[in-house]
N, C-alpha and C positions, 0 to 999 in steps of 0.2 A: 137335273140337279147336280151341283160340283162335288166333285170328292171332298173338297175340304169342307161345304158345306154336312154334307152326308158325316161328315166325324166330329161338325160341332154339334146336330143334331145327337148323334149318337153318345156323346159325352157329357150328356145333360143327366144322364145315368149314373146312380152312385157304383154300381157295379156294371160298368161299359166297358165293354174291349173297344179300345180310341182306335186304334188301324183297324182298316177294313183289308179284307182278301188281296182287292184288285190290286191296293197300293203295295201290299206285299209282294205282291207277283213283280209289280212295276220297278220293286226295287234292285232284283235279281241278288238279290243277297240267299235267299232260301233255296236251300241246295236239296233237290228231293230225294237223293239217294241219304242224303245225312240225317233228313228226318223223316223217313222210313223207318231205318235204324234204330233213332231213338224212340220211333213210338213203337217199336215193335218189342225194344229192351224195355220200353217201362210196362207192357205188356206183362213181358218174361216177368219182372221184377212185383207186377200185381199176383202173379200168381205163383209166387214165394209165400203169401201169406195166407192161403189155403194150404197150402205144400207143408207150413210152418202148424199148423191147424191140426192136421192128420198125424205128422212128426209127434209133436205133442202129444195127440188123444191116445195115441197108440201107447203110450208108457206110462199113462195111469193106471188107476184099477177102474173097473167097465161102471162101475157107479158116476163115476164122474168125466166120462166120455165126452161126454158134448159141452158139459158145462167147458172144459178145457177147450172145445175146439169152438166153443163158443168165443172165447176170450179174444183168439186171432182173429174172428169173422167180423166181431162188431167193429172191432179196432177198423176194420178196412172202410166201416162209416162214420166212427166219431171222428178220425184221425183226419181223412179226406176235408170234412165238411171244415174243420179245426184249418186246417189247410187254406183252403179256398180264403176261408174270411179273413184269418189272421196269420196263418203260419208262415207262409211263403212270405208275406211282407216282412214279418220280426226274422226270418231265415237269411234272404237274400237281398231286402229290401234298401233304398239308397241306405247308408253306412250312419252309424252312431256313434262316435270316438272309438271304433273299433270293437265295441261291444255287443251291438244287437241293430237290425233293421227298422227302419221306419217305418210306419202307418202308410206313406205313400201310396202301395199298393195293394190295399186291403181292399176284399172282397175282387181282387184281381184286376182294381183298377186303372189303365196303363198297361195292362200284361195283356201282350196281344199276339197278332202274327207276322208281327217285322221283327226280326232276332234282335235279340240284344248281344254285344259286343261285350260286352262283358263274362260273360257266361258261355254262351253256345254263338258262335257268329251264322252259322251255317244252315239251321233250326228258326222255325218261331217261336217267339216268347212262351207261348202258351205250352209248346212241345216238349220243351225246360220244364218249365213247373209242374207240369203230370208227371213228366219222370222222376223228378225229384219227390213230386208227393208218396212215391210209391217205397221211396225210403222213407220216406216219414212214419209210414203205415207199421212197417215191417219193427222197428223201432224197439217202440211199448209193448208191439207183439209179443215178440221176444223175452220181454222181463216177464210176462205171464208166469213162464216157466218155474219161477222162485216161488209163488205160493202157490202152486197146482194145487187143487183139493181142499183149499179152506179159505178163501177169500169169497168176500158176499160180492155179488155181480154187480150190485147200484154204486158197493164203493168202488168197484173196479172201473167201472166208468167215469167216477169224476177222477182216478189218481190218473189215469191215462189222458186224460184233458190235460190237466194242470203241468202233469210229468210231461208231454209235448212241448204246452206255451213256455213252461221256464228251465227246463231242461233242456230238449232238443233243439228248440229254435236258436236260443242265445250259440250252443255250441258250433251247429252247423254254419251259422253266420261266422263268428268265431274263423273257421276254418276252410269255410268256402266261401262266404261273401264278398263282394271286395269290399276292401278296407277291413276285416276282418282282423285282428290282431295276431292271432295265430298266422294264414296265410301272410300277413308283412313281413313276420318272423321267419317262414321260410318252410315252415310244417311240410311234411310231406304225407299225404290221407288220399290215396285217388281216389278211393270207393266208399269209405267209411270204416276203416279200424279204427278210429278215434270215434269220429261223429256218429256211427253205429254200433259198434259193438263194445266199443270200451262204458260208453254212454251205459247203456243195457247191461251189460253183463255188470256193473259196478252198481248198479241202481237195483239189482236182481238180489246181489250179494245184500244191500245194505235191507230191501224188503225181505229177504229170509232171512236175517238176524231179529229182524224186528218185529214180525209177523210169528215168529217160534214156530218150532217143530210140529211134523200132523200129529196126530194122537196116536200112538202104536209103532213112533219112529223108533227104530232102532231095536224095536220089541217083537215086531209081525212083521212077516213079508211082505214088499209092498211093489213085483216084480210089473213090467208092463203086460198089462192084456191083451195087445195084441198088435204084435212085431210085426205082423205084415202091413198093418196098419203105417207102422212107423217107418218102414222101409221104404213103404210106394210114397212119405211127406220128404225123405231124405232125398229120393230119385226128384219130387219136383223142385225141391231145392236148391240139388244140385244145376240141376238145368235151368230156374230161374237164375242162377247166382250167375250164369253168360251173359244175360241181362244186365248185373247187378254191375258188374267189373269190367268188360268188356265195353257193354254201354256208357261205362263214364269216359268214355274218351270224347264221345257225344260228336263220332264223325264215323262213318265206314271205313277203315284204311289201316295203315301199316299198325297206329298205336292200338288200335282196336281187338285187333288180329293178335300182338302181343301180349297183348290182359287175358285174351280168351285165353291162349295156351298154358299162359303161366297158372290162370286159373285152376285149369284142369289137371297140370301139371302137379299142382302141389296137393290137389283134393287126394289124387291115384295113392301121393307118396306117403301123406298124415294114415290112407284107409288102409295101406300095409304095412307100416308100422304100429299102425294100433294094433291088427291083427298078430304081428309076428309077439309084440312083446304081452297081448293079455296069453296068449297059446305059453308063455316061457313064465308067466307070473300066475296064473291061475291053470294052467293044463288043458284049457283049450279055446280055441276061437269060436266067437258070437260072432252071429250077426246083428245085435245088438251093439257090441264094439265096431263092428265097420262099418258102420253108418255111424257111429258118435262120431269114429274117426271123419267119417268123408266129412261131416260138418267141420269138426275141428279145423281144418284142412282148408278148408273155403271159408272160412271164418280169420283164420288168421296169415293168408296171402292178400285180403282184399284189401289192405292199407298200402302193399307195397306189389298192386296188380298191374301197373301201365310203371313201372320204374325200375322194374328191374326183368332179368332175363330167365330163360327156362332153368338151366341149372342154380340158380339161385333159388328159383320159386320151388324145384328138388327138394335144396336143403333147408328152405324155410316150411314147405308140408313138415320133411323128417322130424323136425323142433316140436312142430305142431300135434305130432301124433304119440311122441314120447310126455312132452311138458304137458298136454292137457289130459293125459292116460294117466298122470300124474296126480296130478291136479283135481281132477275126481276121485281119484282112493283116497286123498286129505279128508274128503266130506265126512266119510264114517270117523277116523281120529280126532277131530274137530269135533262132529257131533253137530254139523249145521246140517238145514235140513231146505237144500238147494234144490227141488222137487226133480225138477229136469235139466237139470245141470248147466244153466243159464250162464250161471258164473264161472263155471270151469272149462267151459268150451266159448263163450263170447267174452268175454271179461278177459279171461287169460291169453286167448286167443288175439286177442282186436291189442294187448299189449304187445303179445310176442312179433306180431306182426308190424304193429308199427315202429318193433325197433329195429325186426328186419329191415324196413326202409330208410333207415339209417343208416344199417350196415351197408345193402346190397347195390343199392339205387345207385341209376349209370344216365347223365345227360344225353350218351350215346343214342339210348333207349327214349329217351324224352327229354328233348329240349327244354322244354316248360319245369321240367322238376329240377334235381339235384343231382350231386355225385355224393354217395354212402361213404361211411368209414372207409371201405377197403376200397374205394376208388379216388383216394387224396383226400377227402374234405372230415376229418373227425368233430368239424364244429357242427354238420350237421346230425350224429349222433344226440349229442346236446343237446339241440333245436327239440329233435323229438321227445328225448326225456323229460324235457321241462314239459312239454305239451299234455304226456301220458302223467303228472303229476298232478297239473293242475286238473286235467277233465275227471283224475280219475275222486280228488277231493273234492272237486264242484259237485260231481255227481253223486255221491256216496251221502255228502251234509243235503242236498238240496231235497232230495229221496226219503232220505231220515226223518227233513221236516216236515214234508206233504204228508207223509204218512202218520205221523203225531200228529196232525192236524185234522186228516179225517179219519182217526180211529177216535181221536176227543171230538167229533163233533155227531159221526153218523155210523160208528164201528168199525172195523176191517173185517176181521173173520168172525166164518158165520159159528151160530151154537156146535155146542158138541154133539145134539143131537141131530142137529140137519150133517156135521160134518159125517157122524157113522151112518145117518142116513144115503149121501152123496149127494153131489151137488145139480144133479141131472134132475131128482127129481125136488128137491129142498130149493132151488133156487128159480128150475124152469117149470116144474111138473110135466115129465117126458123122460124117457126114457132111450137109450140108445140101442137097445137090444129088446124085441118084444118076443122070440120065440120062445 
């Protein structure tokens, strides 16, 4: 039977991968060392949102344990599945006047193992879309963090559907797809400071204004239960997040090698400056503060992680770990009640960093990108600002309205008695601790 036949057969399938194996091999286009790489980063990058799970559960109070690390576990299956059928097509799918993806390849079909030139040359199609799904995941994860401890789990499931299909997909298209209107513009996002954490941390911010304060905010202590807990989700974090940045160069080699360093580079710098200035602002150092900081830190180099060089990614940790040290003490003056500091470490962070890449970014370093403020070009400062404007109002109104929408139709948070109850046993019946 002919190959070509074997792929009209196979395409008779609403959900058919149209290339087959052989013809990918035949094409010599699939470089195995490069997609090793990437499936071993979108690996890394899946197990960011266990890592994210633990971070979390470890800085609630023990009543609401699992409920919280429940919130990052499912997201790894509503999110996926959201994926598969429709995300990746409205993400990166052929182009809409710049705005959002076609239907083309829904439910993945078309997305095979002959790379797409577009995207990843070097990879199979399909090697692309798991990677990318594993930022999808990671996402909505994330804005968990704004209403820890009083959100009912059935709404939580439909705001994270909906918050994907018209939130994340439109932006990341936006920014990565081609034809994208942001990339024409010039955006510079290797990894997702815009398309992940500004996304998130601004959608976090807008569900803790609107969701109000737990019961007891401001009035009872409400310290984490258990640091260690959140220590060992910050270690897999960290180590996911070489997946996260490193991996979007989506080739083994020089640019690769540079995402990793700068990575790690600015994680080390955000975690000892947070520590130097809580030790000089409160009398001594957490380890609670160095792991906010290490996130801070990898949160907001990952816009400007393949653009710019080691001592820039220095001084962009340093910004990282004072501005979001910041940025968090605002919550008690404010009086908002940002559960696990969603907003002030990704929100604040996924800005400060993208305008890092404004500033720092060197064509030297990447071709493919720009040169920063300080390297001749001040229009790309611009380019960025308008971008961190607009994502940051799309996301803030779009947030706003899903959530008036299913708080009028199916509630948001749960009673007050399941909340003093906790939500480990009000929401799942179980408990996280049985000794």
């Amino acid at each position: 039977m002919s190959k070509r036949l074997i792929s009209l057969i196979i395409s008779a399938g609403a959900l058919s991968l149209l290339p087959v194996c052989a013809y990918a091999q035949e094409t010599g286009k699939v470089d195995s060392g490069d997609t090793a790489f990437v499936l071993l980063s979108a690996a890394f990058v899946m197990l960011m949102t266990p890592g994210l799970a633990m971070f979390y559960g470890g800085m609630v109070r023990k009543k609401n344990v699992l409920g919280t690390i429940m919130h990052s576990f499912v997201a790894i299956a509503v999110v996926s599945i959201q994926w598969i059928l429709i995300g990746y097509s409205l993400s990166f799918g052929p182009d809409i006047n710049g705005i959002i993806g076609g239907l083309d390849w829904i439910g993945l079909k078309g997305v095979g193992l002959v790379p797409n030139p577009d995207y990843a040359p070097t990879v199979p199609h399909l090697a692309f879309m798991i990677y990318q799904a594993m930022f999808a995941v990671i996402t909505p994860a994330l804005i968990s963090g704004a209403f820890a401890e009083r959100m009912k789990f059935s709404s939580f499931l439909l705001f994270i559907l909906l918050w994907t299909t018209l939130v994340y997909d439109p932006v990341a298209h936006w920014v990565w797809g081609t034809g994208g209107w942001m990339k024409n513009s010039g955006v510079l996002d290797f990894a997702g400071g815009i398309v992940v954490h500004i996304t998130s941390g601004i959608s976090a911010l807008a569900a803790a204004l609107f969701i109000g304060r737990r019961k007891g905010f401001m009035r009872e202590p409400m310290p984490p239960h258990n640091l260690p807990l959140t220590v060992l989700g910050a270690g897999l974090l960290w180590f996911g997040w070489f997946g996260f940045n490193a991996g979007s160069a989506l080739s083994a080699g020089g640019l690769s090698t540079m995402a990793f360093v700068t990575t790690h580079t600015a994680a080390v710098s955000a975690t000892l400056v947070w520590v130097v200035i809580e030790w000089l602002h409160r009398g001594k150092p957490t380890m609670f503060g160095a792991a906010t900081g290490s996130i801070a830190g990898l949160a907001t180099i990952t816009p400007a992680s393949g653009f710019v060089g080691p001592m820039p990614a220095l001084i962009i940790g340093l910004l990282a770990g004072s501005v979001c040290y910041f940025a968090l003490n605002m919550k008690g003056k404010l009086r908002y009640d940002d559960s696990l500091d969603a907003f002030g470490v990704h929100g604040v962070g996924g800005i400060l960093g993208t305008i890092g890449a404004g500033l720092f970014a060197e064509k030297l370093i990447n071709p493919s990108g720009a040169d920063g403020f300080f390297f001749g070009n001040p229009h790309q400062l611009f380019i960025q600002l308008m971008s961190i404007a607009v994502v940051v109002i799309y996301s803030f109104a779009v947030t706003f309205i899903l959530l008036k929408l299913i708080d009028w139709s199916m509630g948001l948070r749960v009673s007050e008695e399941d909340e003093m109850m906790g939500l480990d046993l009000s929401q799942h019946e179980e408990s996280g601790y049985t000794l």
